[in-house]
C-alpha positions in Angstrom: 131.6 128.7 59.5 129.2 131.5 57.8 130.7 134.9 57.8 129.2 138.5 56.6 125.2 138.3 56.3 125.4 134.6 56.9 126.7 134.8 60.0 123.6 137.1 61.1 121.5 134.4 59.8 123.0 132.2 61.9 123.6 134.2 64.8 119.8 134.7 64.8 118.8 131.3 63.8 120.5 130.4 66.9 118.6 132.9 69.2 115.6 132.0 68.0 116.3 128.2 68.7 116.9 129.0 72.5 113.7 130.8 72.6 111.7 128.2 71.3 113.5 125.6 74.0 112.6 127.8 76.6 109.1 128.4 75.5 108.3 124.8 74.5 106.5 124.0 77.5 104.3 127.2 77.5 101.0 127.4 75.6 102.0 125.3 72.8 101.3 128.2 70.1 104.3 130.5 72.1 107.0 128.0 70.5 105.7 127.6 67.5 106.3 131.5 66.1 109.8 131.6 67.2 110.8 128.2 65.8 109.2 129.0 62.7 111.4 131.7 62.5 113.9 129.6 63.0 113.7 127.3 59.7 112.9 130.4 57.8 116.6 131.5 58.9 117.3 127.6 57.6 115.9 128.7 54.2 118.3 131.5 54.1 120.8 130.1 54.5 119.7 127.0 52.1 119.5 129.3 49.4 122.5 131.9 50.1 124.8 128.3 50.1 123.1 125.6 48.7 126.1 123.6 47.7 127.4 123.8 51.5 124.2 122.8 52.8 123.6 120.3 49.8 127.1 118.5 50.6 126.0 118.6 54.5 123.0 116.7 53.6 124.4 114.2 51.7 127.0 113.1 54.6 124.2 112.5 57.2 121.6 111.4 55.1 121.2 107.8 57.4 120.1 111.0 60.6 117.6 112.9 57.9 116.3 110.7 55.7 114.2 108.7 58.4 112.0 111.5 59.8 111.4 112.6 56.0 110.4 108.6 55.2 107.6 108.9 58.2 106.6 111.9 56.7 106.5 110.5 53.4 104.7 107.4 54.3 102.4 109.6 55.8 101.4 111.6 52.6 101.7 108.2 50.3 98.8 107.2 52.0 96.9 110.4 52.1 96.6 110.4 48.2 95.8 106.8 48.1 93.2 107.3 50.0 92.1 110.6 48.9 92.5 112.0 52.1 91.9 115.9 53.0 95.5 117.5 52.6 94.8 119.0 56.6 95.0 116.1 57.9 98.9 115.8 57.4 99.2 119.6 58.9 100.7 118.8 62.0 103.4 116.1 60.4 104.7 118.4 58.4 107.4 119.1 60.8 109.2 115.7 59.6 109.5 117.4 56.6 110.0 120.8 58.0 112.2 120.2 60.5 115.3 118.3 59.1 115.0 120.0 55.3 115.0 123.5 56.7 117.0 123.0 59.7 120.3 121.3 58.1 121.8 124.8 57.8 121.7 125.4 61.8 122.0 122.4 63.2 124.7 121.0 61.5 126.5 124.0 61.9 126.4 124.1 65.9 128.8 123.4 68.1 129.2 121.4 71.9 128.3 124.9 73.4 125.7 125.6 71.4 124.0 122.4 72.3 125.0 123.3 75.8 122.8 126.8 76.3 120.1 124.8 74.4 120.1 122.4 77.3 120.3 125.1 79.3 117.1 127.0 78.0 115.1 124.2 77.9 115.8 123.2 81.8 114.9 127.2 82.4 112.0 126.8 80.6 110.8 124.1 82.1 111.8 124.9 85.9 110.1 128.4 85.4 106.7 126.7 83.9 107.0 124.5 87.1 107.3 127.8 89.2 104.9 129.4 87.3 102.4 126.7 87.8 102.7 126.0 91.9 102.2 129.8 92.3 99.0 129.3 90.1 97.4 126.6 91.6 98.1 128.1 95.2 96.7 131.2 94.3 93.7 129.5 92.6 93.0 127.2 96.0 93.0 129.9 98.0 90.2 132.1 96.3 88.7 128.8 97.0 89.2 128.7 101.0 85.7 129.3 103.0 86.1 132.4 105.9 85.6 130.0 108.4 88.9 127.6 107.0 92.9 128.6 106.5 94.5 127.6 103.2 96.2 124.8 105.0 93.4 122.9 106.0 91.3 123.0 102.8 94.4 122.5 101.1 95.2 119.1 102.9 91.1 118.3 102.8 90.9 118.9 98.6 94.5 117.8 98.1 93.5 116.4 94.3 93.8 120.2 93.0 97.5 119.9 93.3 97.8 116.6 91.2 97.4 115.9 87.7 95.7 117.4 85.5 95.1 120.4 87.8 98.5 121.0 87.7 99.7 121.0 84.8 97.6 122.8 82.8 99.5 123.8 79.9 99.6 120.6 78.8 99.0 116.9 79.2 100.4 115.4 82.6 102.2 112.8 80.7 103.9 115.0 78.3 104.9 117.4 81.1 106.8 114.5 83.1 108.5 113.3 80.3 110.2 116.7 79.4 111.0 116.4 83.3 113.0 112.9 83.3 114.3 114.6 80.1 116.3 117.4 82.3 117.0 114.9 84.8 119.0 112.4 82.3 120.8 115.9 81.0 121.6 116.5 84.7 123.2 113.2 84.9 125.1 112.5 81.7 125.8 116.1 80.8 126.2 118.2 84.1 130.2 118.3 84.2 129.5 120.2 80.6 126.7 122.5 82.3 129.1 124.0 84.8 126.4 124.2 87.5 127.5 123.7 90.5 126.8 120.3 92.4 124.1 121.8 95.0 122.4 123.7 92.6 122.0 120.4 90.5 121.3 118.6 93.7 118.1 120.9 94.7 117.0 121.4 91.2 116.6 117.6 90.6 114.6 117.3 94.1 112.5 119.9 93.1 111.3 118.8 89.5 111.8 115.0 90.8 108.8 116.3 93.8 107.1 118.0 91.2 107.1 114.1 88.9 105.3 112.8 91.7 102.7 115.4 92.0 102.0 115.7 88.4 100.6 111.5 88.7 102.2 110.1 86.1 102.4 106.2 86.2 105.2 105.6 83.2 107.0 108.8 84.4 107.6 107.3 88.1 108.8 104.1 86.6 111.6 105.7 85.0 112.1 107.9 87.4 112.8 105.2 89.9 115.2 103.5 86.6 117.0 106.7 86.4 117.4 107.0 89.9 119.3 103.2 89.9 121.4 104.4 87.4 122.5 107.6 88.8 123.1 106.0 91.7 125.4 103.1 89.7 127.1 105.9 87.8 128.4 107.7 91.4 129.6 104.3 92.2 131.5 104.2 88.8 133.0 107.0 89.8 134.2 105.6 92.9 132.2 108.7 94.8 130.4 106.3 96.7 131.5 102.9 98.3 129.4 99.4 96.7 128.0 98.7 100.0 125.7 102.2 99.4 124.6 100.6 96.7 122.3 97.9 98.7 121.2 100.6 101.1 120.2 103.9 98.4 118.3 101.8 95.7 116.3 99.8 97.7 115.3 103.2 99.6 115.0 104.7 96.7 112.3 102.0 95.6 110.2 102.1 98.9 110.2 106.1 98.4 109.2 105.6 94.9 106.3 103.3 96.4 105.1 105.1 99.4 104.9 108.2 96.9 102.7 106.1 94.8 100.3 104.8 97.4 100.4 108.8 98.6 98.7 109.9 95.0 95.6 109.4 94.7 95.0 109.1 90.9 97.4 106.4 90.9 96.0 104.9 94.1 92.5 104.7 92.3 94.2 103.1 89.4 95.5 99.8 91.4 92.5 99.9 94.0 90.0 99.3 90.6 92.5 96.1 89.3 92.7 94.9 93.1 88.8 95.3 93.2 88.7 93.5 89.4 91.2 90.4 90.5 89.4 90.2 93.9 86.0 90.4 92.3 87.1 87.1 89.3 86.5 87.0 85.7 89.7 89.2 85.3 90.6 90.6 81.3 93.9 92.4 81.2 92.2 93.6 77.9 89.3 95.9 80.3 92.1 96.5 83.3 91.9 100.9 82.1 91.6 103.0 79.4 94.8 102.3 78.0 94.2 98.6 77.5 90.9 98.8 76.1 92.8 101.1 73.6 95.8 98.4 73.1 93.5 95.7 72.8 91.6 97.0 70.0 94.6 98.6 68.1 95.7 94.6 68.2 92.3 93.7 66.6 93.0 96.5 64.1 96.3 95.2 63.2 95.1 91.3 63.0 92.8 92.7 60.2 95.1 93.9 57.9 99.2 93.3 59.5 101.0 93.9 56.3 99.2 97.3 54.8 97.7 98.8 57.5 94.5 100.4 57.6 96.0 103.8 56.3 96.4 107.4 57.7 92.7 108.5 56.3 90.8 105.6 57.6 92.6 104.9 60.7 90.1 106.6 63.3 87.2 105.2 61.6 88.8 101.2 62.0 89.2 102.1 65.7 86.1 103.4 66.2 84.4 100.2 64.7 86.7 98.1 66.6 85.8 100.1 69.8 81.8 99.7 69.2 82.5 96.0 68.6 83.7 95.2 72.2 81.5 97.5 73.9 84.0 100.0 74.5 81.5 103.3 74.1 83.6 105.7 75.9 86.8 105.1 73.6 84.7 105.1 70.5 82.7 108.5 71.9 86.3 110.2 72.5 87.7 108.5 69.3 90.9 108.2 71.4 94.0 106.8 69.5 95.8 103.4 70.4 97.9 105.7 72.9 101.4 103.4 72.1 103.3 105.4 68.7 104.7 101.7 68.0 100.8 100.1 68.0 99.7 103.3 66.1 102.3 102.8 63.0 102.0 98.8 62.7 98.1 99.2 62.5 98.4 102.4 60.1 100.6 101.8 57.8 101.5 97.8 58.3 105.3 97.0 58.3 106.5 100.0 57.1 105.0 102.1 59.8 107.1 100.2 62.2 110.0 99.6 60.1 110.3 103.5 59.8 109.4 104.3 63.3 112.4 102.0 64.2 114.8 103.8 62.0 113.8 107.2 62.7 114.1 105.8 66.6 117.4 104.3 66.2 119.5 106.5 63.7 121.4 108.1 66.5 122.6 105.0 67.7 123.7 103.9 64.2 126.6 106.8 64.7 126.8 106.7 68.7 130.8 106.8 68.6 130.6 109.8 66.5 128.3 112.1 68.6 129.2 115.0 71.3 127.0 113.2 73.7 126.9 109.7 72.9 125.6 109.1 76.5 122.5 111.6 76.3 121.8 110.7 72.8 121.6 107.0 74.1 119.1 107.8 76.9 117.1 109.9 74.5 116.4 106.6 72.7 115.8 104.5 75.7 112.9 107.4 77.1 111.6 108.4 74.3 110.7 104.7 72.9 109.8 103.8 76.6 107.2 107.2 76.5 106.1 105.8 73.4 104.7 102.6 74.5 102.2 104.5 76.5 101.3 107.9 74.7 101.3 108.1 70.7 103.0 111.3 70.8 104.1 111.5 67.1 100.6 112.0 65.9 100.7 115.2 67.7 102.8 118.6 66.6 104.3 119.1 69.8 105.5 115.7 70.7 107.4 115.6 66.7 108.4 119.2 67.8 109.8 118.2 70.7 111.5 115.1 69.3 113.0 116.4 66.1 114.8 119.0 67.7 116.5 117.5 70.1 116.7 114.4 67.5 119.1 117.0 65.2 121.1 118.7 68.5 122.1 115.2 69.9 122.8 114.0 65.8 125.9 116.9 66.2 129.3 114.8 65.1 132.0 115.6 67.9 134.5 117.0 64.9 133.2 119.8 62.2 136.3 119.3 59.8 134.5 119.9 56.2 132.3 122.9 58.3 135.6 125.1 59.6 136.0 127.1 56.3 134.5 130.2 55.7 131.3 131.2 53.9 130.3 134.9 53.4 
């Protein structure tokens, strides 16, 4: 425990780490001051106790060596290929992140990582409020005199979906930070001392919200996390089995009818119905997304041990994308839009080897963890998000992961951190 001037670093450190959680899902640039802040409080205290620190990082090097190896594979290939140093800009944070943040994290305690949890739901249930009362106020500058807000409101119905919506940032990466809360709500709520209805009206508010924001993956695992929720009450014995074959399969057909209700996911299967209906069916031109997968799979063929490299990456997909007629992709120069697709056809096996450590390193130490339960579901949503979205390529999705990558990597014990350092 740090002591004297220390102590302030930390206490501040710690401040500064609830802000960013709370601001995370703002304008991206609002987080970004106060967690760099943050690491320079890490640098502090790096150089006021660097054999503390030093002796911290050596016991969990298996939690922070994998984020520096992506990093690392990263820059490797940026000098092999003579690659502008700006390009690796927004992966500096595997670097950043675990180097600078070893004297905080590692120092916090089950209540810290409690108000963190904390922050970050506020944060996102306030962007949530703050973005139904924009979009209401926006539709109704929109409302003819001869119309009330209702009616034009029920008629033009796609302003409150989507991208509309959310327009901080992507839909996708919205819903996930959603499901996030919700898994904390279900394997940490007895720690988060809110009280059951609270809980209960939160989770119907941000799970409405997950349906209006249109995400496909997102409503998947909702429905998953649902089932298990509902499984865990039964665990519990707070609910007889026999609910069990009543709430999931309603569940489901809510889940369903919710679906066929959106209309950005409703144009999504009417075009494959129209495709299957219509013959000649490739599941390689079903969306966007496949067109995407498909070619980061030709990509990949071409070269499935080295990878095409960091600097010439965007200019294999675009030739892939020309080949097979895919304009639009090649036009946007959109990326393979699956993390696990995007290392393998970077950087070969050692992009996926990597990914899969830096992935599954909290698992490794499971037993050991304050939430061994959360950490777990972590994994599980963040590799299921990151068959559909490459996240990792962009600063906010490493921010986002890193950080709560290092809180959930907490041991449940601090023995060799209890003594005191002024």
């Amino acid at each position: 425990m740090y002591t004297g001037i220390s102590e302030k670093y930390f206490k501040t450190g710690r401040v500064l780490l609830i802000v960013t959680l709370f601001l995370i899902s703002f304008p991206r640039s609002w987080s970004l001051y106060p967690l760099g802040l943050f690491l320079f409080a890490g640098l502090l205290l790096w150089i006021k106790h660097f054999n503390l620190n030093y002796h911290i990082l050596k016991r969990n090097l298996l939690i922070l060596m994998p984020p520096v190896i992506y990093f690392l594979l990263h820059l490797i290939s940026l000098i092999i290929q003579s690659g502008n140093i700006t390009l690796i800009t927004d992966r500096l944070m595997f670097l950043l992140v675990p180097v600078f943040g070893i004297p905080l994290f590692m120092h916090f305690n089950a209540d810290d990582d409690i108000v963190f949890f904390k922050a970050f739901t506020a944060g996102i249930i306030m962007v949530s409020i703050v973005l139904v009362f924009r979009i209401i106020i926006f539709v109704n500058k929109l409302v003819p005199a001869d119309m009330n807000f209702i009616d034009y409101a029920v008629l033009h119905k796609y302003w409150f979906f989507s991208a509309h919506l959310s327009v901080f940032e992507h839909p996708t990466y919205f819903s996930m930070k959603i499901i996030w809360v919700l898994l904390i709500f279900i394997f940490a709520h007895e720690r988060l001392k809110i009280n059951n209805m609270t809980l209960f009206i939160l989770s119907v508010f941000l799970s409405c919200f997950l349906v209006f924001i249109a995400s496909r993956s997102s409503m998947v695992f909702w429905v998953v996390i649902a089932i298990c929720f509902i499984v865990q009450l039964y665990r519990k014995k707070l609910i007889k089995g026999i609910y069990l074959f009543i709430i999931i399969p309603v569940s489901v057909f809510l889940a369903v009818i919710s679906l066929e209700k959106n209309g950005r996911i409703n144009d999504a299967i009417s075009e494959i119905r129209i495709k299957l209906n219509e013959g000649g069916f490739e599941w390689k031109n079903i969306d966007q997304r496949t067109r995407e997968w498909y070619t980061a799979i030709q990509v990949i063929k071409a070269d499935p041990f080295g990878g095409a490299g960091f600097v010439q990456i965007k200019d294999r997909m675009r030739e892939e994308y020309l080949k097979h007629g895919f304009y639009e992709e090649a036009k946007l120069n959109l990326n393979a839009h699956n993390q696990f697709l995007e290392a393998q056809m970077t950087f070969g096996i050692a992009g996926t080897v990597s990914l899969l450590l830096m992935l599954f390193a909290l698992l490794y130490r499971k037993r050991l963890l304050e939430f061994p339960e959360l950490a777990f579901s972590f994994v599980i949503m963040i590799s299921f998000f990151l068959m559909f979205e490459s996240m990792l390529n962009r600063q906010w999705g490493v921010m986002f992961f890193l950080i709560f990558y290092f809180i959930l990597a907490n041991r449940a014990e601090k023995s060799d951190t209890t003594v005191m350092y002024p």
